[in-house]
N, CA, C and O of each residue as an XYZ file, in Angstrom:
304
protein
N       1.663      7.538    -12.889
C       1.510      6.293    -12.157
C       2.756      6.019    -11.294
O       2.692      5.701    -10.106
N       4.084      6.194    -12.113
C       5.200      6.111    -11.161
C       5.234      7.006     -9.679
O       5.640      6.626     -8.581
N       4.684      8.268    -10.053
C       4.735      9.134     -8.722
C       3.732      8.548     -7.545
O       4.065      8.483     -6.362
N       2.742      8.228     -7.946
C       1.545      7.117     -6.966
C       2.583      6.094     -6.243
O       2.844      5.972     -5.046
N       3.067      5.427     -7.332
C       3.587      4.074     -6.773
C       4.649      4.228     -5.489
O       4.827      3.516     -4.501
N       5.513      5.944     -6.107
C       6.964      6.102     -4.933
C       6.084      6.729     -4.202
O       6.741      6.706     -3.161
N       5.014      7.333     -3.882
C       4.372      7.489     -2.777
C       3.992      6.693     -1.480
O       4.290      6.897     -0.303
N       2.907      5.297     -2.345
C       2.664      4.554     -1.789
C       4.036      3.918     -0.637
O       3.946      3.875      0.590
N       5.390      3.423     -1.576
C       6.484      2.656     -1.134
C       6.677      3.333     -0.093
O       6.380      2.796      0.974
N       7.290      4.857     -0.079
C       7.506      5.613      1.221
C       6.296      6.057      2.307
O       6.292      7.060      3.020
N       5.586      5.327      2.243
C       4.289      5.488      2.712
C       4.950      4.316      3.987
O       5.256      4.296      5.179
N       4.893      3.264      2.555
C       4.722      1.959      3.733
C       6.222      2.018      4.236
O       6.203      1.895      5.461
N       7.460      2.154      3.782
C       8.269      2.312      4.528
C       7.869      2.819      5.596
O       7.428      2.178      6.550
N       8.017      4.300      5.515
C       7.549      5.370      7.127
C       6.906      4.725      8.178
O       7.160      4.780      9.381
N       5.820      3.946      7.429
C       4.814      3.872      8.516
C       5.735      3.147      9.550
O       6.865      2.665      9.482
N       4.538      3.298     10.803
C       5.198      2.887     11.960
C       4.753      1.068     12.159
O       5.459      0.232     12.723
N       3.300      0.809     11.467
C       2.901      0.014     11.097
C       2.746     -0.783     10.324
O       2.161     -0.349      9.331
N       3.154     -2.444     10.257
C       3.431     -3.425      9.241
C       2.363     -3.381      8.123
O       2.544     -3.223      6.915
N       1.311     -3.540      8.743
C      -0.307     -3.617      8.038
C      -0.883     -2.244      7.803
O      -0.546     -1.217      8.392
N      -1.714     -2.355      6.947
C      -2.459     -1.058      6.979
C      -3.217     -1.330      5.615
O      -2.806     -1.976      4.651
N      -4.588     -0.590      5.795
C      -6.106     -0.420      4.978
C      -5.617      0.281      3.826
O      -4.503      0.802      3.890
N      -6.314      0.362      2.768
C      -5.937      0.476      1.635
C      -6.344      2.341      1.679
O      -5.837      3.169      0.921
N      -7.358      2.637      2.758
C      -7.643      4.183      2.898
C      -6.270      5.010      3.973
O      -6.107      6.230      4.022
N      -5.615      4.207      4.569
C      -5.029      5.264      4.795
C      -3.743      5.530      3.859
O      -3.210      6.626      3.687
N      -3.283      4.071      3.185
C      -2.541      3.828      2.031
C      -3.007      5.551      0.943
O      -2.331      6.551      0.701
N      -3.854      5.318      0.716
C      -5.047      6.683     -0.133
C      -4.517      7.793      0.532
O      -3.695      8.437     -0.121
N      -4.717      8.100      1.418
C      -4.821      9.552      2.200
C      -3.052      9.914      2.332
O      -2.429     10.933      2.038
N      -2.785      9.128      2.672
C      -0.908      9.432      2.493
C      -0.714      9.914      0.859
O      -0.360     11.091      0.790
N      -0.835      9.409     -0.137
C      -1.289      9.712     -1.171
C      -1.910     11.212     -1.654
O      -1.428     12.187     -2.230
N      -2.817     10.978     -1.281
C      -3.477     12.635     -1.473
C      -2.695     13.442     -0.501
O      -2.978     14.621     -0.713
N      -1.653     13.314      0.681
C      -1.002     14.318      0.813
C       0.065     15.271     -0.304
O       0.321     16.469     -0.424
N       0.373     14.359     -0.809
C       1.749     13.979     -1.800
C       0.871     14.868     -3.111
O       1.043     16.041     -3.443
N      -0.116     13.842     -3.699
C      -0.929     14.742     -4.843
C      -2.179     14.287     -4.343
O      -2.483     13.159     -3.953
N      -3.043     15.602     -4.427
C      -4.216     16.133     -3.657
C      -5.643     15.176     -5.135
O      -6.722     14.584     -5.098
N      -4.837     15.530     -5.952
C      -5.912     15.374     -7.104
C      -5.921     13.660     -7.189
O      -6.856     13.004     -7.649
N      -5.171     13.330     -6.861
C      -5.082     11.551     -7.625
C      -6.482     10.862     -7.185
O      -6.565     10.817     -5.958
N      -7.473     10.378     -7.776
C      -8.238      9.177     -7.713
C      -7.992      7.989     -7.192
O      -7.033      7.457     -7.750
N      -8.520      7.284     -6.256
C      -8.676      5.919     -5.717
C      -8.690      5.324     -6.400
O      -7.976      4.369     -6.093
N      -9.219      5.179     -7.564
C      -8.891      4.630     -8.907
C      -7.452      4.403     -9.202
O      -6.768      3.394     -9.028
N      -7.201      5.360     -9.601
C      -5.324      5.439     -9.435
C      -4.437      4.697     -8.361
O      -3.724      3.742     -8.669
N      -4.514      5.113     -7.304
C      -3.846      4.516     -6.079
C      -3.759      2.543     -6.375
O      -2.896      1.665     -6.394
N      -5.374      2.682     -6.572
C      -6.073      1.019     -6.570
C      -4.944     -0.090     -7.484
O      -4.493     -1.208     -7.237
N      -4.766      1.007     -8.787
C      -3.670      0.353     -9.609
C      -2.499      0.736     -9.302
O      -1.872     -0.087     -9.969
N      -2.035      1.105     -9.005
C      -0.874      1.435     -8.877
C      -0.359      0.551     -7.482
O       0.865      0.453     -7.394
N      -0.865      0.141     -6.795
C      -1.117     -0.735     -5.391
C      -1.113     -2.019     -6.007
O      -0.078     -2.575     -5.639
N      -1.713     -2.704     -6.705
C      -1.817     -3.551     -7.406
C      -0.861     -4.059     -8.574
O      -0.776     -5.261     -8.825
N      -0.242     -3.225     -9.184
C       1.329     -3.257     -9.652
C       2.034     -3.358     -8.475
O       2.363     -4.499     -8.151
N       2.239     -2.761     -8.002
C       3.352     -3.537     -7.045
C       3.102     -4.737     -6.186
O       4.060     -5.472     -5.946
N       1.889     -5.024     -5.682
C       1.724     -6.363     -5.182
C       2.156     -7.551     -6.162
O       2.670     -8.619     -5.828
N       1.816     -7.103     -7.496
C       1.945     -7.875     -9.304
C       3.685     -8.099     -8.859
O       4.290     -9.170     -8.809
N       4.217     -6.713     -8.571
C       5.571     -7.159     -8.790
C       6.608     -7.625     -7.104
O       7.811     -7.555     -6.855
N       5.550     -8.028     -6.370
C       5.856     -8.315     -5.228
C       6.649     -7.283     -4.000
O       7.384     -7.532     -3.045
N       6.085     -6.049     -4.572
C       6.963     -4.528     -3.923
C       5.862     -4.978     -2.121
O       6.427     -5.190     -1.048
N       4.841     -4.997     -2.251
C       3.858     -5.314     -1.273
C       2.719     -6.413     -1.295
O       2.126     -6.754     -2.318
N       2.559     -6.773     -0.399
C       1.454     -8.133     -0.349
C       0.192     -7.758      0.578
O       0.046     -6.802      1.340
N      -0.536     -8.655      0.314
C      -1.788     -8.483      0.875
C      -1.808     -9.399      2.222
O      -1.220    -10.448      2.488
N      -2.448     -8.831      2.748
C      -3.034     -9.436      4.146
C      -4.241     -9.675      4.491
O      -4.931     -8.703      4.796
N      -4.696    -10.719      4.528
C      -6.273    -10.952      4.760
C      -6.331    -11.371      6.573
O      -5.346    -11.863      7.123
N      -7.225    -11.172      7.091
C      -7.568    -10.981      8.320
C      -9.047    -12.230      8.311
O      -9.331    -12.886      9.313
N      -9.849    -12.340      6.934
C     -10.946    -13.150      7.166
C     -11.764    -11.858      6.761
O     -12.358    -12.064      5.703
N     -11.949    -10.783      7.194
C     -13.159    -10.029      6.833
C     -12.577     -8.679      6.453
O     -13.256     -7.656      6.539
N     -11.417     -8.677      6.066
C     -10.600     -7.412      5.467
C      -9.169     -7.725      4.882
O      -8.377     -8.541      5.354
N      -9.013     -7.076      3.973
C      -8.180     -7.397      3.432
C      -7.042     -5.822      3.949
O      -7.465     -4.689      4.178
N      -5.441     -6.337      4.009
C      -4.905     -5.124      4.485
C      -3.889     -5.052      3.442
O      -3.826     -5.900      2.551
N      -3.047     -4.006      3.534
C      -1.697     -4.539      2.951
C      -0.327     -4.361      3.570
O      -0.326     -3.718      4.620
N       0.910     -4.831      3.101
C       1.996     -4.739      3.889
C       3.059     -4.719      2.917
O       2.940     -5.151      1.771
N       4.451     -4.033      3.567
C       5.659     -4.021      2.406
C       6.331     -5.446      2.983
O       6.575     -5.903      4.100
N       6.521     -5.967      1.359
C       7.111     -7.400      1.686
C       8.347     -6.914      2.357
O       9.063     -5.915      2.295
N       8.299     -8.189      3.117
C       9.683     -8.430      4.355
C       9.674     -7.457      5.362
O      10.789     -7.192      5.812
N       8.807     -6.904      5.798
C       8.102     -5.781      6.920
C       7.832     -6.338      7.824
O       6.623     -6.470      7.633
N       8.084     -6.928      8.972
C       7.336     -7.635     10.108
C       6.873     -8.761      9.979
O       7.625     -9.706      9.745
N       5.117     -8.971     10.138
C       4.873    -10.252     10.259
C       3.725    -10.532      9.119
O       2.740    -11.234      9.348
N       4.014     -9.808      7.701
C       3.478    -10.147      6.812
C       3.717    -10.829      6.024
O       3.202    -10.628      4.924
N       4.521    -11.843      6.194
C       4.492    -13.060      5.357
C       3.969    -14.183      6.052
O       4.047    -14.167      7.280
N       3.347    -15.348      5.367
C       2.526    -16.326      5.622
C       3.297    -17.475      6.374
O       3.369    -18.521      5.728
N       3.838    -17.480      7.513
C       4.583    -18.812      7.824
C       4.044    -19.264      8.747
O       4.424    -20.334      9.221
């Protein structure tokens, strides 16, 4: 689960983008380890939102996510 989670983090670091879908979150992921389940990712995504590593972004008809203090993903 820890290796998911430092995936995900350097995921969203790298990216070039604040926001982003929970599939490409996934697919960065399966570069890293090919075998991991969406299942997996799902929690492991979810622990860190738990521990405020990343937050969610709702749009109204999608939900995205973002690394806290990244741009313009906090609510002000």
């Amino acid at each position: 689960m820890e290796d998911i989670r430092n995936a995900i983090l350097e995921f969203a670091e790298k990216s070039k983008k604040t926001k982003f879908y929970f599939n490409d979150m996934e697919k960065a992921v399966r570069k890293v380890m090919p075998d991991v389940k969406a299942r997996m990712v799902k929690k492991a995504a979810t622990s860190l939102i738990n521990e405020e590593k990343l937050i969610y972004f709702s749009t109204g008809s999608t939900t995205m996510y973002g690394l806290k203090g990244k741009g313009q993903t906090e609510d002000h």
